[in-house]
C-alpha positions in Angstrom: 124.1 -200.5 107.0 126.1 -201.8 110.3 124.2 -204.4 112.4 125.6 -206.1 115.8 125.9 -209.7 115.8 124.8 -211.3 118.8 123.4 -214.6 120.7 120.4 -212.9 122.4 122.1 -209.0 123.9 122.5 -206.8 121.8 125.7 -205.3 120.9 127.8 -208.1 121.0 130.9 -209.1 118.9 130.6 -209.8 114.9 132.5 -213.1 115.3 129.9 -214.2 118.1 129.3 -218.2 117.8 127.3 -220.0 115.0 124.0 -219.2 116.4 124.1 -215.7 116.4 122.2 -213.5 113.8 122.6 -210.1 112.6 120.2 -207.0 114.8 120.1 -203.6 113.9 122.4 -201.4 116.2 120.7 -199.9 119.4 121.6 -196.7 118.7 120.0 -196.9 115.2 116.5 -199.0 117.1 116.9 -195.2 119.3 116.8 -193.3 116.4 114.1 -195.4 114.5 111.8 -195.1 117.2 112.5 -190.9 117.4 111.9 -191.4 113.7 115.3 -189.5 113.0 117.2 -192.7 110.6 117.9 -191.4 107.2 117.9 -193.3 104.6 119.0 -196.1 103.2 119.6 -197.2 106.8 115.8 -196.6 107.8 114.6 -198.9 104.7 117.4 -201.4 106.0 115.9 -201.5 109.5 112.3 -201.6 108.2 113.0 -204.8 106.4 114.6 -206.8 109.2 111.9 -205.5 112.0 109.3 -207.6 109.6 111.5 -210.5 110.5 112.8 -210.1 113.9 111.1 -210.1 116.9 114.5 -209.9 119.2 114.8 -206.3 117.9 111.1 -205.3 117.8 111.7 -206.3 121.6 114.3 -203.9 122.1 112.5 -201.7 119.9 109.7 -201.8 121.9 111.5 -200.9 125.5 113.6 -197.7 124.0 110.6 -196.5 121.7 108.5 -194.1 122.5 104.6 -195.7 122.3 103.6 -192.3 119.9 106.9 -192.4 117.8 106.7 -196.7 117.4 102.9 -196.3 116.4 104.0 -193.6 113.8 107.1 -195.9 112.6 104.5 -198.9 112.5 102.1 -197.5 110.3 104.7 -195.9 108.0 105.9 -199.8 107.3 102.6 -200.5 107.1 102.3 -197.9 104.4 105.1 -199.5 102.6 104.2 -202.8 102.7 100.6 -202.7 101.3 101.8 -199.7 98.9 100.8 -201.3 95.0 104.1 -202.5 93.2 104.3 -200.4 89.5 103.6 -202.2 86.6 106.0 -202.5 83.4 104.8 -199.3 81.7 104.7 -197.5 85.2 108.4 -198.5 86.3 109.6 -197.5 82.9 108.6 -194.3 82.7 109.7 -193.1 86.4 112.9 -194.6 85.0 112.9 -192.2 82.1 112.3 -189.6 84.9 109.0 -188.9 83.9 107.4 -187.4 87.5 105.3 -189.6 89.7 102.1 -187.9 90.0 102.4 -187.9 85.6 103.0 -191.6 85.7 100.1 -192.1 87.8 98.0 -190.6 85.9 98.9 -192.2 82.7 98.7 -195.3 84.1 95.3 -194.6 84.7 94.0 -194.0 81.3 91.6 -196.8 80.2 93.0 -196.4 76.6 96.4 -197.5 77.7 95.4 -200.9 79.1 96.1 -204.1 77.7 92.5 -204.8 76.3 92.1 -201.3 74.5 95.4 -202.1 73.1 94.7 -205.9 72.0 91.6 -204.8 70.2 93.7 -202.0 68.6 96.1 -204.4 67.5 93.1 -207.2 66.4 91.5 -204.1 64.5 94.8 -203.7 62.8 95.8 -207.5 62.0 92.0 -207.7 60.3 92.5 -204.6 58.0 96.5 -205.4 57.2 95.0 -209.3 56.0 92.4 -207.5 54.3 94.9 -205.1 52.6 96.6 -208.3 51.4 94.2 -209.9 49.5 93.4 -206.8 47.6 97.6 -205.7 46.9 96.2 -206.3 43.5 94.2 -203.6 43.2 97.1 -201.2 44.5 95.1 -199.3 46.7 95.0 -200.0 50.8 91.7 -198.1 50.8 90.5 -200.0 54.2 93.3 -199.1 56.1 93.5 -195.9 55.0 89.7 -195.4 56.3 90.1 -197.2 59.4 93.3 -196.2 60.6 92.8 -192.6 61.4 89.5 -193.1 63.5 91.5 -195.2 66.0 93.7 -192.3 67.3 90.4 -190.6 67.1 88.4 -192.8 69.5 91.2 -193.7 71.6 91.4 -189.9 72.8 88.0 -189.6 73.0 88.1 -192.6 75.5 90.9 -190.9 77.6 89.1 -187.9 79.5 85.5 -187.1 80.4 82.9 -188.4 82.8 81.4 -191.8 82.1 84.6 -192.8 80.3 87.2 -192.0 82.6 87.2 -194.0 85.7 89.5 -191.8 87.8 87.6 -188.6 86.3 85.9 -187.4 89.7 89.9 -187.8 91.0 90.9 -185.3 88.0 88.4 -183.2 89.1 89.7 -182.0 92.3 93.3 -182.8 91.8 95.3 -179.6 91.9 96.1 -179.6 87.8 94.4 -177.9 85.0 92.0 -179.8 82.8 94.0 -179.4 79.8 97.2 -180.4 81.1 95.5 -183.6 81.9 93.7 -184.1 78.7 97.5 -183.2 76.8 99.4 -185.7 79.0 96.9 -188.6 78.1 96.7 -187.3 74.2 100.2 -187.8 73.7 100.2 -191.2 75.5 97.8 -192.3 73.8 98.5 -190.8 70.6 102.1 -192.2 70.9 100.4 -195.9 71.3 97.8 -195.9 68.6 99.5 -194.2 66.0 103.4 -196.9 66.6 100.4 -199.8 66.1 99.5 -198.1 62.9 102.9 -197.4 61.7 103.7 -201.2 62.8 100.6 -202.3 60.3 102.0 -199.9 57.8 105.6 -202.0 57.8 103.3 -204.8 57.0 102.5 -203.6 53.6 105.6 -202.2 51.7 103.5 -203.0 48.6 102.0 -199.9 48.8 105.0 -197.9 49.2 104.5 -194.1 50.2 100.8 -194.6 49.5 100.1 -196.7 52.7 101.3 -193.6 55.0 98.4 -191.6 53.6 96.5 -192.4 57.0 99.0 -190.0 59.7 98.1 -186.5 58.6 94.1 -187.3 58.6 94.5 -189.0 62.0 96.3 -185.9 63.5 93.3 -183.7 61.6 90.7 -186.0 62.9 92.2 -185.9 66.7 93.0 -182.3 66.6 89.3 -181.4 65.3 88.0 -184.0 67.9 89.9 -182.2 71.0 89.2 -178.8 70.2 85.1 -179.5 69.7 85.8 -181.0 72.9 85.6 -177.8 74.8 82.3 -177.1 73.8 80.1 -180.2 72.7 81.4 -182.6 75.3 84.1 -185.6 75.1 81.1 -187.6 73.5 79.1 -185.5 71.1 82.5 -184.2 69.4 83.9 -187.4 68.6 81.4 -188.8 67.3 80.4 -185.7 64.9 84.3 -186.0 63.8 84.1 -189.6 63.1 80.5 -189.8 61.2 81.8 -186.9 58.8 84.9 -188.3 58.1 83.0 -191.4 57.3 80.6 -190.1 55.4 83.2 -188.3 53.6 85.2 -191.1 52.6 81.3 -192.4 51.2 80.9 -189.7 48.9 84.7 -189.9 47.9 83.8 -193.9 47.0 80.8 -193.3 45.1 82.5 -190.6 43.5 85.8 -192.3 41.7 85.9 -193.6 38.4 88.3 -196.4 39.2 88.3 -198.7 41.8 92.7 -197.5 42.1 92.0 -194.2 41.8 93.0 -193.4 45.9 90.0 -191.8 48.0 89.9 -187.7 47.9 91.4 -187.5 51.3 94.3 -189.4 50.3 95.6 -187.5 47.1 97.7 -184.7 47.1 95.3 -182.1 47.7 93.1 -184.0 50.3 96.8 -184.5 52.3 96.8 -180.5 52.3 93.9 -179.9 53.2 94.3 -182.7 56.5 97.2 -180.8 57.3 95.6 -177.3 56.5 92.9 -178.4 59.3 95.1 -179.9 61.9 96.6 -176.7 62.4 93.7 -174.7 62.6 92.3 -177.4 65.3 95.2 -177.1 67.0 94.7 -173.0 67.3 91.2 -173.5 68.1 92.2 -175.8 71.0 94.5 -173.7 72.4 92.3 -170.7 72.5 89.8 -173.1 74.1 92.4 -174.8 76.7 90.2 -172.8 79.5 87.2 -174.8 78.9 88.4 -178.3 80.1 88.8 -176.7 83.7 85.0 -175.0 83.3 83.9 -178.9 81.7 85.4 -180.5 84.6 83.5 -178.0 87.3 80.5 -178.6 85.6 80.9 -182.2 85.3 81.4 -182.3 89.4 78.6 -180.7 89.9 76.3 -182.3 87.6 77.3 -185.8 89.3 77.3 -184.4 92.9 74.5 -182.2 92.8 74.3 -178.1 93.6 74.6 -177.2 97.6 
């Protein structure tokens, strides 16, 4: 951007004397206040019209009052406009839409404390899985680390967990979409934390990566139940049978090596035999999360 260099006029020469300073042109304070100044010149002027009062002056006499009170609150609008965290700016770098960013950047999953406790969670089960290397089998981990991917979507989406959930509701996007954007986020997070932990015990070898396709059955099972029992009720059914599960399996094995049900050949089958299936299911049931939502409105708002 061109600006005039003057001692008080406008317009004057660029080599004016020492105490001259740099104004925006008066043609381009004309076409600022008709709010015709394309960018990046407009974002140019904006910034020095915060600082100089000589050209809000002239500003003032060429503007028209309706046009300047429009250009006003449009700098207003930029200046009080919330800067974009880490995650946030590198995302829109990556060119992920802004309206997407936004509402990732909302989910309560994706904040630092969720994450700390995730990662706490994890350093407690990794120190746990060292003292017992001996015994060869990570069996706490293994449990634990497939219910985190688990809760951590159940956290994402519904009302009463979501604080931006009545803003879901009438945003022009359909449930599902919503509830897909913030799975994979979050999914994404939780399960490079548990692949992290997982680096932390190569004594286990292979064994130690028994925990991925449980967590994607678990989710899956979680998200498609979902649709019909609520973002509460489903979770938590998923969670206390795959606990209980892992109970029976316990009391069950002969050896204290011998690797929970789940986590032997077959049991790895069957996880992935049920994450598909609960991936069908949720897809047949994608139309519920935009009923769910409706309901949800109107159960916090009352019927007219």
């Amino acid at each position: 951007m061109t600006y005039d260099s003057t001692d008080g006029a406008n317009g004057g020469s660029a080599g004016a004397g020492g105490g001259s300073r740099w104004h925006v042109p008066a043609e381009d304070l004309r076409a600022y206040a008709r709010g015709e100044l394309a960018a990046p010149t407009l974002w140019s002027a904006d910034t020095h019209l915060t600082a100089c009062a000589h050209c809000r002056s002239v500003l003032a006499e060429a503007a028209d009052p309706v046009a300047l009170d429009a250009g006003w609150e449009r700098l207003d609008a930029e200046l009080d406009a919330p800067q974009p965290g880490f995650l946030e700016s590198l995302l829109l770098r990556l060119g992920v839409a802004d309206h997407t960013v936004r509402l990732l950047a909302a989910t309560p999953v994706l904040r630092r404390s969720w994450l700390g406790a995730v990662v706490a969670v994890l350093l407690l089960t990794v120190a746990a899985g060292h003292s017992g290397a001996a015994t060869g089998s990570p069996a706490l981990f293994l449990a634990l680390a497939p219910l985190l991917p688990l809760l951590g979507v159940a956290l994402s989406y519904g009302p009463g967990l979501d604080p931006t959930y009545e803003m879901a509701v009438v945003a022009p996007m359909h449930g599902f979409r919503l509830l897909m954007i913030r799975t994979v986020a979050v999914l994404g997070a939780v399960l490079g934390l548990n692949g992290l932990a997982t680096l932390a015990m190569p004594w286990y070898g292979a064994a130690a990566l028994a925990w991925l396709l449980p967590a994607l059955a678990l989710s899956a099972t979680g998200l498609a139940l979902t649709a019909r029992l609520g973002p509460v009720l489903a979770p938590s059914l998923v969670g206390g049978g795959w606990i209980t599960l892992l109970l029976v399996g316990h009391a069950g094995r002969e050896a204290v090596t011998d690797p929970l049900a789940p986590f032997t050949a077959a049991g790895q089958g069957v996880s992935a035999l049920v994450a598909v299936l609960a991936v069908g299911l949720l897809y047949l049931f994608r139309d519920r999360f935009d009923l769910n939502r409706t309901r949800g409105a109107g159960g916090g708002g009352g019927r007219a």
